[in-house]
Every structure is written in C-alpha cells, then in structure tokens.
N, C-alpha and C positions, 0 to 999 in steps of 0.2 A: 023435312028430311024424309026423303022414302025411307020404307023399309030394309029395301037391298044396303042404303047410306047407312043406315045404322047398323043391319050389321056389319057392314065391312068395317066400320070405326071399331066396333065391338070386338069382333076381332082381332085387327090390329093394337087396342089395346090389351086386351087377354095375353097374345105373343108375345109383347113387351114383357108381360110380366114373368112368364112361362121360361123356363132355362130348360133348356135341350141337356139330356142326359149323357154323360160321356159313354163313349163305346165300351162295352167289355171285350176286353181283348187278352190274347195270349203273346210270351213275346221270350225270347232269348239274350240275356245279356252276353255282355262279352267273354266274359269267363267261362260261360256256356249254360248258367244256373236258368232255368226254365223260372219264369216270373208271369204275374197277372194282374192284370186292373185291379182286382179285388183286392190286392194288397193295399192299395191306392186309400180305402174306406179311414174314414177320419182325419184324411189328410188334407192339408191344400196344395195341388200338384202342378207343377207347370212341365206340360208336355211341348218338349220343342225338338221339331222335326230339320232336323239339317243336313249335311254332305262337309265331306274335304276339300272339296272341289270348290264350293260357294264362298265366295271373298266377303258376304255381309254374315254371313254365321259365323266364321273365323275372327271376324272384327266383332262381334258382341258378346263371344263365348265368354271373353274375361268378366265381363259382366254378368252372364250368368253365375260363371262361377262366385262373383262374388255375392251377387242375391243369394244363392245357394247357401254362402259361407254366413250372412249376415240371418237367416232365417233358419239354420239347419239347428235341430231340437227343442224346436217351438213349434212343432205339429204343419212344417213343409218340408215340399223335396220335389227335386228335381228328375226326371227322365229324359236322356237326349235319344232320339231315336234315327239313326243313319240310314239315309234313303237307301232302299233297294240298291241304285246304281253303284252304290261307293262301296270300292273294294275292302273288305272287311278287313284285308291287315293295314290297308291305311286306315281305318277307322281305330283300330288297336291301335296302331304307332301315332298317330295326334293324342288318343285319352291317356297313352302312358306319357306321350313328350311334354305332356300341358299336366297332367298331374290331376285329371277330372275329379272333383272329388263326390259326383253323383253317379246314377246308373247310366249305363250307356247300352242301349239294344241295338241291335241287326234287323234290320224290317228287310230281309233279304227276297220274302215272297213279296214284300208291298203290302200284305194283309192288314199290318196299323196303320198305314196311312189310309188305306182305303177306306176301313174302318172309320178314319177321322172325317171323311169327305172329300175321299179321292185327294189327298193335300199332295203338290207336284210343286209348289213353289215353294223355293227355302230361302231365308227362315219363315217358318210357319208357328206357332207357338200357341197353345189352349192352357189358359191357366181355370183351372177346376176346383170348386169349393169342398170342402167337410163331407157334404152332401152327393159327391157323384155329380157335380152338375157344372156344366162347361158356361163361365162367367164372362170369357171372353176370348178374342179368337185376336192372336197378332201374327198379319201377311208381313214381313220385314222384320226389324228390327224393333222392338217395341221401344218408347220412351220409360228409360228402368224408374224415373223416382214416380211416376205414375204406376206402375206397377207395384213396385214398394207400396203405396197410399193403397191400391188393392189389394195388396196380401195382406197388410196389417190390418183392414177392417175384414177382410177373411178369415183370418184367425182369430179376430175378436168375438167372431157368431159363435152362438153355444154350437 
C-alpha cells in the first residue's frame, strides 16, 4: 500500500470516529423569549427543521411529539425550528392547534439552518449528544424506534 493509501484510509477512519460539533447558534422562540445552543449543554437535543407547508413533517410531528413526551425529564428535548419561508402566524397557529409541547423557533433570517449546513430540505433533523456533538443527521422522516435505541444509549453516556 503507498503511502497516499494509507493515508487516505487513515483518514477516513479518524472521520468515522471524529463527530462534527453542532453549531452555536442564536434563535427566537415563539413567544419571542431570545434562546441559544448553549442552553442545549448536558442535554441530548433533537434539532428538527420543518415548515407548514411540508406534508412529511406534518405526518411525523406526532411522533416527535411523542419522543418528546416519552424522553422529556430524562436529560432530552426537542427544538423545532420553521424554515425562513413559513409564515410565522401559521407556524404559531399549528404549535398552538397541535398543542407542541417543545420549543418552537422562527429561523426567519435562515441563519440556523445555514448554520446547520445550509438544510433546505424538510424534514431535516440533527439529533446531538451531552457533548455538543451532532450524532446523526435525518434528511426525511427518521425511522422513530431507531431513534428511540439512539437516545437511550445517549442518555446512558456519563
């Protein structure tokens, strides 16, 4: 194996092991109470990026909300965060009609999603360990009891 071979394997496995640090970002909930990642520290967070418009985010909210409900005071929580485009009183009239029981932000400049890596497709979803550090990235809807099996061994790390 040349050298170039090994390091590029070397590499590649370094990356593997390596977690990308989630963004710090600033952000507005609905209510208008100004919030920030920072808050996020010791927790295991699932950042999901959606719209009213999107018929696949509409179709798995309930589901969040019930990860949400089944994990909530055992060191997770949820942030939904509404694309730029979506009119912010329809973003208010879904979290009050549905009864959200997590945080719900306005990304009305786009600064957290761009933050996240430019995310334009909804649902989008970074679920983030204890640590600050982005474990996994779901483009669509995720598979929730796989999710489940990752928050639980999530919360189980000191």
């Amino acid at each position: 194996m040349s050298l170039r071979h090994l390091l590029l394997a070397l590499c590649i496995a370094l990356s593997a092991c390596a977690r990308e640090q989630a963004p710090a970002v600033n952000y507005v909930l609905l209510d208008g109470v100004k919030a920030s990642s920072q808050q996020w520290a010791g927790k295991v967070m699932l950042v999901n990026f959606w719209a009213t418009s999107c018929t696949t985010c509409v179709h798995e909210m309930p589901q969040v909300v019930a990860t949400f409900d089944k994990y909530t005071g055992k060191g997770f929580d949820v942030l939904a965060v509404a694309m730029s485009y979506d009119p912010p009183a329809y973003v208010a009239n879904y979290a009050q009609s549905r009864k959200l029981p997590f945080s719900v932000a306005i990304d009305n400049t786009g600064a957290v999603a761009q933050a996240f890596g430019r995310v334009q497709l909804t649902p989008t979803s970074f679920l983030i360990n204890k640590r600050g550090e982005i474990v996994k990235r779901y483009v669509g809807e995720p598979d929730f009891a796989e999710l489940h099996k990752l928050i639980d061994s999530l919360l189980a790390e000191a």
